[in-house]
C-alpha positions as CSV (number, residue, x, y, z in Angstrom):
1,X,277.2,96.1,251.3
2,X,280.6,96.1,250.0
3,X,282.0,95.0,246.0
4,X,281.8,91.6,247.1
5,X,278.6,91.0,248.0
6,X,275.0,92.2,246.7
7,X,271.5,93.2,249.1
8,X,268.6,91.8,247.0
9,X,265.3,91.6,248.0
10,X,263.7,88.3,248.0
11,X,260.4,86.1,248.9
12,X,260.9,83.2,251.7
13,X,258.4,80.8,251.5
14,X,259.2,78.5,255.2
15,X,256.2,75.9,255.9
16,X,252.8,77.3,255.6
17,X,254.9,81.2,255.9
18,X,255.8,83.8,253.4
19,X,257.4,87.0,253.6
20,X,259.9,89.5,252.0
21,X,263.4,88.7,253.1
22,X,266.8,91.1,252.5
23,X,269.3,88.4,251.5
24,X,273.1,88.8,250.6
25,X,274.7,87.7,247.2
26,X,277.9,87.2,246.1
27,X,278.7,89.2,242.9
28,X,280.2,87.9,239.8
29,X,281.4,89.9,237.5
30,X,283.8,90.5,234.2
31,X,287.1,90.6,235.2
32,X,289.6,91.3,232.3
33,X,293.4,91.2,232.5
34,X,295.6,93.3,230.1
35,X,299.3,92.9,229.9
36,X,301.0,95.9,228.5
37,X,297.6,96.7,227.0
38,X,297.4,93.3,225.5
39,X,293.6,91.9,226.5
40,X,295.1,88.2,227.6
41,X,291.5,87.1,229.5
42,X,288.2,87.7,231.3
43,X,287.2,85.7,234.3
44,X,283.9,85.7,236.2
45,X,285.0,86.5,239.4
46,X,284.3,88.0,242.6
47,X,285.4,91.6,242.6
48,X,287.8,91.9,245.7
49,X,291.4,91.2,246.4
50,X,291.7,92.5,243.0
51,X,295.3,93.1,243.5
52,X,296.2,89.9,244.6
53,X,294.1,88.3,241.9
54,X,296.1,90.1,239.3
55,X,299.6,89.1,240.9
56,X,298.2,85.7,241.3
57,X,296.9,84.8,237.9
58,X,299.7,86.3,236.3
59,X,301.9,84.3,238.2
60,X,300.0,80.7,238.1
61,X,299.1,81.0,234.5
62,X,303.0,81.7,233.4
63,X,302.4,84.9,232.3
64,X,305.7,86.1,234.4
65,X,308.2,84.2,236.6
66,X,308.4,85.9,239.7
67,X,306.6,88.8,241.4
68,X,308.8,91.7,240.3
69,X,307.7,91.1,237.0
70,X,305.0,92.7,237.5
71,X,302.8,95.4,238.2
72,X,299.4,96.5,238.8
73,X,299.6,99.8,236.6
74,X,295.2,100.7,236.8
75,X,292.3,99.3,237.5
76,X,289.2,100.3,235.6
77,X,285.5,100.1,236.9
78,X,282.7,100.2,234.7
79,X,279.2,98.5,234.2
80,X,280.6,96.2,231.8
81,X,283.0,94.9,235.0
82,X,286.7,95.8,236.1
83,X,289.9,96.0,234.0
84,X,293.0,95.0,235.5
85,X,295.9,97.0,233.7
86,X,299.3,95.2,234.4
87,X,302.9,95.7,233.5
88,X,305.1,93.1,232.3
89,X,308.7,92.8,230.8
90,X,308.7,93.1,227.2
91,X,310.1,89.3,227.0
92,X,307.3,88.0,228.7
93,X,304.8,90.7,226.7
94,X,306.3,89.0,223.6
95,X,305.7,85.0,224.6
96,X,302.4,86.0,225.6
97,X,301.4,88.1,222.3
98,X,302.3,84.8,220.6
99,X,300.6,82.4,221.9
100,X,297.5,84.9,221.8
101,X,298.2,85.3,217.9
102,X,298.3,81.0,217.8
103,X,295.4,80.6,219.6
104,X,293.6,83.2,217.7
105,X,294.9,82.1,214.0
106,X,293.0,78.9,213.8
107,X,289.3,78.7,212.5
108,X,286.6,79.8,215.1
109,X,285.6,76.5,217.0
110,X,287.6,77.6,220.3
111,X,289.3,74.5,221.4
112,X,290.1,72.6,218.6
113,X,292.9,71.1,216.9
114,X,295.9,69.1,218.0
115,X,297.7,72.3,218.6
116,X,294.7,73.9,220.6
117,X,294.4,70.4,222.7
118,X,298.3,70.8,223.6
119,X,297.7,74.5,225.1
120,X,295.0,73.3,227.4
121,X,297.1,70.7,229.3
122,X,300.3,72.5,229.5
123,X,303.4,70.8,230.9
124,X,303.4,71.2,235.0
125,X,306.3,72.1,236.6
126,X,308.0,69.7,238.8
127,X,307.7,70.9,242.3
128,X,310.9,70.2,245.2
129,X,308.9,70.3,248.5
130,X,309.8,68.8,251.5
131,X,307.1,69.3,253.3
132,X,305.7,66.5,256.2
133,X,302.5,67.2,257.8
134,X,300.7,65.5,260.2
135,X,297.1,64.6,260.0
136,X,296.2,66.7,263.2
137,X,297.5,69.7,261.1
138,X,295.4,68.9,258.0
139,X,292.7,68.8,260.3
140,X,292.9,72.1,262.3
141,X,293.6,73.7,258.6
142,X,290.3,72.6,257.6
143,X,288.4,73.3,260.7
144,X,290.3,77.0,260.3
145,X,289.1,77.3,256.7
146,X,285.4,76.7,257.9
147,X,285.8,79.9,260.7
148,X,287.2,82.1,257.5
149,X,284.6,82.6,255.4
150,X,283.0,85.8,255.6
151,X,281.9,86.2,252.4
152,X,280.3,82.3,252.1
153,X,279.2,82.9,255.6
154,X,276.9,86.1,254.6
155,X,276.4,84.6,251.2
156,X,277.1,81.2,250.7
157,X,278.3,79.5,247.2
158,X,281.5,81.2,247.6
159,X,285.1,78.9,247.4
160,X,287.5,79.3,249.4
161,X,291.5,78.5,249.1
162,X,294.4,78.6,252.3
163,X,297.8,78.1,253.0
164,X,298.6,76.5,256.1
165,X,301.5,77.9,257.1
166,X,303.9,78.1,260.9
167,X,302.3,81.5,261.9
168,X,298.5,80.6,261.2
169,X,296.2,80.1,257.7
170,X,295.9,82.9,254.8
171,X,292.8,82.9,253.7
172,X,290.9,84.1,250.1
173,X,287.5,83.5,248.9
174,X,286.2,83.6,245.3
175,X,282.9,82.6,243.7
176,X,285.6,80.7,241.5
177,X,287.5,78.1,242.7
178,X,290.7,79.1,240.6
179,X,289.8,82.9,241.2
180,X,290.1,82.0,244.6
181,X,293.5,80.0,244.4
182,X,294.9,82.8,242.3
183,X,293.9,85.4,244.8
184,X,295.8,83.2,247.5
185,X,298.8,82.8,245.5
186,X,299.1,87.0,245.0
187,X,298.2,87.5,248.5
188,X,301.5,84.6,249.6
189,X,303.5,86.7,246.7
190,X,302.6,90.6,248.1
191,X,302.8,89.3,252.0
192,X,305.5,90.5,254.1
193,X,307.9,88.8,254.2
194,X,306.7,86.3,251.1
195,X,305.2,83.3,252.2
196,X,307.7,80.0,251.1
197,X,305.6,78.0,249.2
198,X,307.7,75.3,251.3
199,X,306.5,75.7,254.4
200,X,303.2,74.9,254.1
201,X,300.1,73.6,252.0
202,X,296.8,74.2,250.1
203,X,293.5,72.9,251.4
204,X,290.2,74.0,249.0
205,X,286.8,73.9,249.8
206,X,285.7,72.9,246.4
207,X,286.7,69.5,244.0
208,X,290.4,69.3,242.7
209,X,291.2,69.8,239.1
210,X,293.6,70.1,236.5
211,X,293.8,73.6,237.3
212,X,294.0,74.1,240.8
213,X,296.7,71.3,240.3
214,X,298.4,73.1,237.7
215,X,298.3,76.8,239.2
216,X,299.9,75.0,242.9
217,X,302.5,73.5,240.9
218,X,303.6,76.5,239.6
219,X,303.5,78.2,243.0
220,X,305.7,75.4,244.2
221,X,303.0,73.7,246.9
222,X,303.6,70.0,247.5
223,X,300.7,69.5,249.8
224,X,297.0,69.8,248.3
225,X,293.9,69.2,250.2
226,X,290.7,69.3,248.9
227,X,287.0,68.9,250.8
228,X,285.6,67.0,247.5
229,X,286.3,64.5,245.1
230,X,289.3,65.0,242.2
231,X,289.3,64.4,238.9
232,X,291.7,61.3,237.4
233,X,293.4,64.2,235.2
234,X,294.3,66.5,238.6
235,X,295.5,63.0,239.8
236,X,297.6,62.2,236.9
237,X,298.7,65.9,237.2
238,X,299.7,65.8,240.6
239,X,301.4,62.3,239.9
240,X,303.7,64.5,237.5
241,X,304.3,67.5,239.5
242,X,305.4,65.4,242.7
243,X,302.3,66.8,244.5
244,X,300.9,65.0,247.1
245,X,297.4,65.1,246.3
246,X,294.2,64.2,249.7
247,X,291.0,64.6,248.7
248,X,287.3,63.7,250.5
249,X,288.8,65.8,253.3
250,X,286.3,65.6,256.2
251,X,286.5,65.2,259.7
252,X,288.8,62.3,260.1
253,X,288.9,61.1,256.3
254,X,290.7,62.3,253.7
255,X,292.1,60.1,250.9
256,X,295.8,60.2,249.6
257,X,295.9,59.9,245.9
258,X,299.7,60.8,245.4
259,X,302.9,61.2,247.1
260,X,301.8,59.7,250.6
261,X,305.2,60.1,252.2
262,X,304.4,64.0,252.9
263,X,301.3,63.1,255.1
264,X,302.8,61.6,258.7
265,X,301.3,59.8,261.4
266,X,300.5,62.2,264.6
């Protein structure tokens, strides 16, 4: 096995059969992220890609602007989970420490307050994509996302995020939807050459949220597609980032919530 995925021993009951079975998990597990040895979060993730995971959250969450902002200084294994020690700008260190200090300050019901609500939907950047796809595109992206999956393929219950892009699809999986978004947006960061957010789009495996519309803003992706259903706040989000937002993704149906123009005839 490998830090992705666990051997367990299990029972399979089949029809009127029963027998001991080696089957292969996915592991979740702690992951913490430390800016300048500030603890900033822990995510239950899927312990590979680690380094694009740390690029990529760090970038989607706002945390810094721009790749070269950062660095991956350590990481840390331990029983507890894996620590991912990065390096940022003091600047950004210092935006960060305070809205840790804001967050932390008010009395201990998490999120609550008027100030607490406005941190959870932050302002989404606008996004200046001229992207047009065709629907034959969208549909080979998905079919390529299905072929890989090695981890949900050994596993299954593992998401999975890809950018579409000229030369082929970039694949990363997560037991997290948004792990596995942030892992894709590191991996498009530390590829290269970069991959331009421009030149081409996001299809998910899983639902679309506020999140995953919130992190692909930020990336600069005007094309999301998603295999399930979205929720009216990833639509509204969308709406505002000038994303073009297809959901229900299957076969030869998808539905276009937002922006249409970017999705062309064939």
């Amino acid at each position: 096995m490998n830090d992705a995925l666990h051997s367990v021993r299990t029972l399979r009951l089949h029809g009127d059969a029963r027998g001991e079975h080696e089957d292969a998990v996915v592991v979740e597990a702690p992951v913490a992220l430390l800016y300048n040895g500030l603890a900033f979060a822990v995510m239950m993730a899927t312990p590979e890609s680690l380094e694009d995971f740390a690029l990529g959250f760090a970038l989607s969450e706002g945390i810094v602007a721009a790749p070269q902002e950062y660095r991956l200084v350590d990481v840390v294994r331990s029983e507890a989970g894996v620590a991912l020690h990065g390096a940022i700008p003091q600047s950004r260190y210092d935006t960060i420490a305070d809205r840790r200090r804001n967050l932390e300050g008010r009395s201990g019901c998490g999120l609550c307050g008027v100030e607490s609500l406005r941190e959870a939907v932050r302002p989404v950047a606008r996004v200046d994509n001229p992207l047009r796809v065709g629907r034959a595109e969208i549909r080979a992206a998905l079919d390529a996302l299905a072929a890989q999956q090695p981890l949900n393929a050994r596993s299954g219950g593992v998401h999975a995020a890809g950018f579409a892009h000229p030369d082929g699809l970039l694949v990363r999986e997560d037991v997290g939807r948004h792990n596995a978004l942030d892992k894709l947006i590191g991996a498009m960061a530390r590829s290269a050459p970069a991959l331009d957010p421009r030149t081409g789009f996001l299809v998910m495996t899983s639902r679309a949220s506020y999140e995953l519309l919130h992190k692909a803003a930020t990336a600069g992706i005007g094309l999301v597609v998603a295999i399930s259903a979205p929720t009216d706040l990833a639509i509204r989000t969308a709406d505002d980032a000038g994303i073009t937002l297809a959901a229900f993704a299957r076969g030869d149906s998808l539905n276009v919530y937002t922006r249409p123009e970017r999705i062309v005839s064939d």
